[in-house]
ZAMARGU-4260 file (C-alpha; in steps of 0.2 Angstrom, whole numbers, plus 5000, padded with zeros to 4 digits):
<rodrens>
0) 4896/5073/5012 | 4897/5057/5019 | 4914/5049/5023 | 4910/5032/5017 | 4912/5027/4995
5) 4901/5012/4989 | 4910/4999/4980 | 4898/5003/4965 | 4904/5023/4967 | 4923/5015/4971
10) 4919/5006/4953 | 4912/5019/4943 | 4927/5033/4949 | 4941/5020/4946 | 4937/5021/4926
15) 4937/5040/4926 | 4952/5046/4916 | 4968/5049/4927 | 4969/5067/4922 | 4949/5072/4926
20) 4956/5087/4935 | 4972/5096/4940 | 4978/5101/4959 | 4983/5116/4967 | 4992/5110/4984
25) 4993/5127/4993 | 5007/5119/5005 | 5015/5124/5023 | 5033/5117/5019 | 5043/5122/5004
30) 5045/5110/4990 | 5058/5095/4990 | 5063/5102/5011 | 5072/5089/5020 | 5065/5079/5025
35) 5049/5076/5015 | 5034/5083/5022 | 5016/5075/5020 | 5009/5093/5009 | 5026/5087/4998
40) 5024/5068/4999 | 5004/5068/4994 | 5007/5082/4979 | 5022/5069/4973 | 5010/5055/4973
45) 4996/5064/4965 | 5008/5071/4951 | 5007/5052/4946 | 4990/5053/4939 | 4986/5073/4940
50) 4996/5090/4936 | 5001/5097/4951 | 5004/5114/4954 | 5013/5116/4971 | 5015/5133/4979
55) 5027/5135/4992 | 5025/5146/5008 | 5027/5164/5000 | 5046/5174/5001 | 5043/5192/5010
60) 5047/5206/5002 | 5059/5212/5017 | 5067/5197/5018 | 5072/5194/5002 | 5081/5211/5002
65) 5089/5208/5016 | 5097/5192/5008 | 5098/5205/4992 | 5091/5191/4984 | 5082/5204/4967
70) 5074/5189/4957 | 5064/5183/4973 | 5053/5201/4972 | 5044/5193/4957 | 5035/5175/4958
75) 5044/5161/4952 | 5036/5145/4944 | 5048/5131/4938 | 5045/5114/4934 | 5050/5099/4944
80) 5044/5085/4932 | 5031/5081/4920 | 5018/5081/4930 | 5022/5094/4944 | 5027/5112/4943
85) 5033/5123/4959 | 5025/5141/4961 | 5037/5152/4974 | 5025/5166/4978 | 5030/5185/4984
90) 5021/5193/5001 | 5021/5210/5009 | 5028/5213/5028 | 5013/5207/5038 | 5004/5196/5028
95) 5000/5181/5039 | 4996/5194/5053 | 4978/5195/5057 | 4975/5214/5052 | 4986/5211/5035
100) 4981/5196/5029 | 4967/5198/5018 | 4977/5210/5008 | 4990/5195/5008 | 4977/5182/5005
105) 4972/5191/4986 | 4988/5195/4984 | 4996/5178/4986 | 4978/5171/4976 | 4982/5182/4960
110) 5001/5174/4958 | 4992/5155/4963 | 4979/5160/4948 | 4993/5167/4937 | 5003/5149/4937
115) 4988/5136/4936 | 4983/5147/4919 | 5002/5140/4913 | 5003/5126/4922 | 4985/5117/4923
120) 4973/5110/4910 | 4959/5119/4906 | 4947/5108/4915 | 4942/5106/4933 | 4954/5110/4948
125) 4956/5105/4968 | 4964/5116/4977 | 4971/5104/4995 | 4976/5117/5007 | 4986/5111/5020
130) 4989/5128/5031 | 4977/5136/5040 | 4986/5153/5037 | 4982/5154/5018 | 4964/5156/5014
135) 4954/5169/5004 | 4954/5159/4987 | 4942/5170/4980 | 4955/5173/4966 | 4959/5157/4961
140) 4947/5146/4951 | 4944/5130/4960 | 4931/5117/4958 | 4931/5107/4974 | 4943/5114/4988
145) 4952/5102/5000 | 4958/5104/5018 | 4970/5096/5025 | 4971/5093/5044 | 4989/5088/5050
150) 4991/5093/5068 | 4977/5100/5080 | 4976/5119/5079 | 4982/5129/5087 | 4992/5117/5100
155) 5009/5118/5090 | 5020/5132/5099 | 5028/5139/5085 | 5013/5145/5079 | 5009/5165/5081
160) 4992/5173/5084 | 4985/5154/5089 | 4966/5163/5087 | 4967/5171/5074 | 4972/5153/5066
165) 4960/5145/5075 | 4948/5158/5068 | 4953/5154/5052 | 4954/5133/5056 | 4937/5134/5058
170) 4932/5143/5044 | 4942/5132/5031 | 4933/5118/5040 | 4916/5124/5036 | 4918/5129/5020
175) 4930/5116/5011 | 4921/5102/5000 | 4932/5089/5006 | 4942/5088/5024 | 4954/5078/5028
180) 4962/5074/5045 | 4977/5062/5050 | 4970/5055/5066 | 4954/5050/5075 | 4954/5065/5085
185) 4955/5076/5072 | 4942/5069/5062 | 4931/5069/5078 | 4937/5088/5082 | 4929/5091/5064
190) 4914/5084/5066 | 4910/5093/5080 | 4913/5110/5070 | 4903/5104/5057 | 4914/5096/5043
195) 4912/5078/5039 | 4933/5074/5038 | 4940/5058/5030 | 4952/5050/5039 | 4967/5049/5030
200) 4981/5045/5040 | 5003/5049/5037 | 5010/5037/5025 | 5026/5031/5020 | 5038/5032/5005
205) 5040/5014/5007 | 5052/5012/4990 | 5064/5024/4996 | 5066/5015/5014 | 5061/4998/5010
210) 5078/4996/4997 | 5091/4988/5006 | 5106/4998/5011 | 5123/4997/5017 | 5125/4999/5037
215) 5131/5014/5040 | 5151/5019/5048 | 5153/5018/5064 | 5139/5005/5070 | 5145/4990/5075
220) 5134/4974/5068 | 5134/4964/5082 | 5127/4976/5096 | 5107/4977/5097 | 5103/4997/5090
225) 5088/5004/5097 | 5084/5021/5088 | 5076/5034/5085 | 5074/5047/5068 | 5069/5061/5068
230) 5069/5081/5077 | 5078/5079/5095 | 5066/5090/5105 | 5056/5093/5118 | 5044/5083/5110
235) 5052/5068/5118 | 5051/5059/5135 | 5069/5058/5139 | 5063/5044/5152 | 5058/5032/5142
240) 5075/5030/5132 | 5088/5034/5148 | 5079/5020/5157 | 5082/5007/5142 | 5100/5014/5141
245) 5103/5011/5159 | 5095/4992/5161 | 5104/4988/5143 | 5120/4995/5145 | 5128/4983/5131
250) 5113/4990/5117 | 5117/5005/5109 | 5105/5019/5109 | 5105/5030/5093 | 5098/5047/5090
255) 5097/5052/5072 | 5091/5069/5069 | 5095/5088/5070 | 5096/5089/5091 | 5087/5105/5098
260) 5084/5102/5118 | 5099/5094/5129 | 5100/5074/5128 | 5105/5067/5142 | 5122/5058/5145
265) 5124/5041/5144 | 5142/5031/5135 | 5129/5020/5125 | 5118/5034/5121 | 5125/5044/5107
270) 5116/5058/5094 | 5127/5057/5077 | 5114/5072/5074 | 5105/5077/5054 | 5109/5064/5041
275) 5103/5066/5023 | 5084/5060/5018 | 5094/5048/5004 | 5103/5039/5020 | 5091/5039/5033
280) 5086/5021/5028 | 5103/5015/5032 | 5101/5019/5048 | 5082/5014/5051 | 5087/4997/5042
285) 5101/4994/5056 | 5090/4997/5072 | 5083/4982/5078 | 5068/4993/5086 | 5063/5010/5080
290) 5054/5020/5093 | 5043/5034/5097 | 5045/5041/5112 | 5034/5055/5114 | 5025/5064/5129
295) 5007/5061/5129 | 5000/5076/5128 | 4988/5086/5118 | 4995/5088/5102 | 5003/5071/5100
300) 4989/5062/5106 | 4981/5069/5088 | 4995/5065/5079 | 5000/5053/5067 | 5019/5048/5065
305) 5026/5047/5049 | 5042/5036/5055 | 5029/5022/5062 | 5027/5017/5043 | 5046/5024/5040
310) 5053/5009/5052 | 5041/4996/5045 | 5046/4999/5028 | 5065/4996/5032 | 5059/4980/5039
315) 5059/4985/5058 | 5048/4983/5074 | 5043/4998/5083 | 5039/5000/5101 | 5030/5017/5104
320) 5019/5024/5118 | 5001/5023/5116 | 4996/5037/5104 | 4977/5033/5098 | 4984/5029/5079
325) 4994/5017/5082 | 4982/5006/5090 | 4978/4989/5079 | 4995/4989/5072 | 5000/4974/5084
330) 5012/4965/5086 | 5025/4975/5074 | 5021/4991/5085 | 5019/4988/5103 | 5014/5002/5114
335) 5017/5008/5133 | 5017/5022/5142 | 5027/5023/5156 | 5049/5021/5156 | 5048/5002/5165
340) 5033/4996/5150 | 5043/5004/5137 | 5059/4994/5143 | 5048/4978/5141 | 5041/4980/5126
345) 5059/4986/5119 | 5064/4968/5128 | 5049/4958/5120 | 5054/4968/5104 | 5071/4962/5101
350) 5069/4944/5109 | 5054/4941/5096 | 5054/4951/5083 | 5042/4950/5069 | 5048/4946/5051
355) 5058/4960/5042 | 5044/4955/5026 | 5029/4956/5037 | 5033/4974/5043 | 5037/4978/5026
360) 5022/4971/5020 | 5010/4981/5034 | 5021/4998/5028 | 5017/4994/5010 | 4997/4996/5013
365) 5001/5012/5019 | 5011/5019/5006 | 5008/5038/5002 | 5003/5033/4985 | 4986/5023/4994
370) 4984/5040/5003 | 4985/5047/4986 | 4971/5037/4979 | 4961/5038/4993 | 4960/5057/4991
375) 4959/5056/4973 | 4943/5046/4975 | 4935/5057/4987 | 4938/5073/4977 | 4931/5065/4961
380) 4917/5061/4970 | 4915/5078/4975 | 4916/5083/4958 | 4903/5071/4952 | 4892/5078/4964
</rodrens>
């Protein structure tokens, strides 16, 4: 399938009927988890147009009676809007182990099956998995099947039995209709294993950060805030933000997230730790630069940042090192690599901003409901196929 859509194809599928077919999104993160994850942010925006049946990573058996948590040992399917139902699944011990999940796969398959029947219209379905460690959907009754490609597997470390996954990476790569993938290098990756991906980048809730909000206690409004949101880990390059700390001792460097790795100490670097999704914004919209500071490495180098549309929705200039996707986004992100180009591009940042509207304006284009349509064209296309 090829990765481009005519305009005379873009034409035609624009006047199908919004509710042509429903979705199963067979997810990684739990539904409404703090904060938002794209499997959630992409099934919210679909739930516009389509039914959307979301089904959250599965409870274990053993766990839930250890938390003697007795309703958990049957499936649970609840509504969370018009559009959009929730589907808890139950598992065995074992199954995402390689020697137990089959059993698991068919298991988990009959429940999705079960709650689409209740949930889901009669007609056509795409299933969007987003996980490389559910498969085997033999079960459930699916029209086009859609994988997701949101980081490069198996290089995230919290991952266990990395080849079996990559086993299984390859084999939803090679049998799904559609693929998608966040980055260049994942699309790439694809392609050489055989799928034709379509590139289809992070977006951005831009309503939620894009609505003005009160600044938040404790910042003072007339010192230059250079931030970051997100998990404090050792994802990050320390480096880059001590050095802009150090040559700027009268800015303030803030730290927003849940902090898992030592920060280093400096009196105008401070980590006020998690803050709620709803006041994340207020934050974001008092930096004067939002950054991302991560290593280059192997799995950032194929990632796509979803606070690089988050700061430009609250009006905000970002200064970032040079991951692949966030090339072209000049001048509202400017990239370097090492700690002194990071404190110059910081520098040029502040000194000259762009507009507050224009970086709203480059976040609004990649709103997760553009994402939404997007895939929503592709798998129509595969269903007209």
């Amino acid at each position: 399938m090829s990765t481009a859509i005519s305009a005379a194809t873009r034409d035609t599928l624009e006047g199908r009927p919004a509710d042509d077919f429903g979705v199963i999104v067979v997810a990684y993160t739990r539904f409404g988890g703090r904060p938002p994850q794209p499997d959630w942010q992409i099934a919210r925006a679909l739930a516009a147009r389509h039914p959307v049946l979301y089904v959250d990573p599965p409870t274990f058996l053993h766990d839930a009676a250890r938390r003697r948590d007795w309703p958990a040992f049957r499936p649970i399917l609840r509504e969370e809007g018009p559009s959009i139902s929730v589907l808890r699944p139950v598992a065995s011990p074992g199954a995402d182990r390689p020697w137990f999940a089959g059993l698991g796969d068919r298991v988990i398959g009959q429940q999705i099956e079960w709650a689409a029947r209740r949930v889901l219209p009669p007609g056509p379905r795409a299933l969007i998995c987003s996980t490389p460690t559910r498969g085997g959907f033999a079960s459930v009754r699916v029209d086009v099947h859609v994988y997701s490609v949101n980081d490069r597997v198996p290089c995230d470390p919290s991952l266990r039995h990395p080849d079996y996954l990559r086993r299984r990476h390859v084999q939803h790569l090679q049998t799904a209709n559609v693929v998608t993938a966040v980055s260049d290098d994942l699309v790439e990756e694809g392609r050489s294993l055989g799928a034709d991906p379509l590139l289809l980048t992070n977006g951005v809730e831009y309503d939620h950060f894009a609505a003005p909000q009160s600044t938040p206690r404790g910042l003072d409004n007339d010192r230059v805030v250079i931030g970051f949101a997100g998990g404090i880990t050792e994802r990050l390059n320390f480096d880059l933000l001590t050095t802009v700390a150090d040559a700027e001792p009268d800015w303030l460097v803030v730290l927003v997230g849940p902090v898992t790795t030592k920060v280093p100490r400096r009196t105008n670097l401070v980590t006020p730790g998690a803050v709620p999704y709803a006041a994340l914004p207020a934050w974001m919209q008092r930096f004067n630069v939002g950054t991302i500071p991560y290593w280059i490495n192997e799995y950032n180098l194929a990632s796509s940042p979803m606070k690089t549309f988050e700061y430009l929705a609250a009006g905000r200039p970002v200064v970032a090192v040079p991951l692949p996707m966030l090339r072209g986004l000049e001048p509202h992100v400017q990239l370097a690599a090492d700690p002194d180009g990071f404190l110059a591009a910081t520098r040029r940042a502040v000194a000259a901003a762009p507009s507050a509207d224009s970086c709203r304006e480059r976040a609004r284009a990649n709103s997760w409901e553009a994402r939404a349509r997007a895939l929503e064209l592709r798998i129509s296309l595969a269903l007209a196929s």
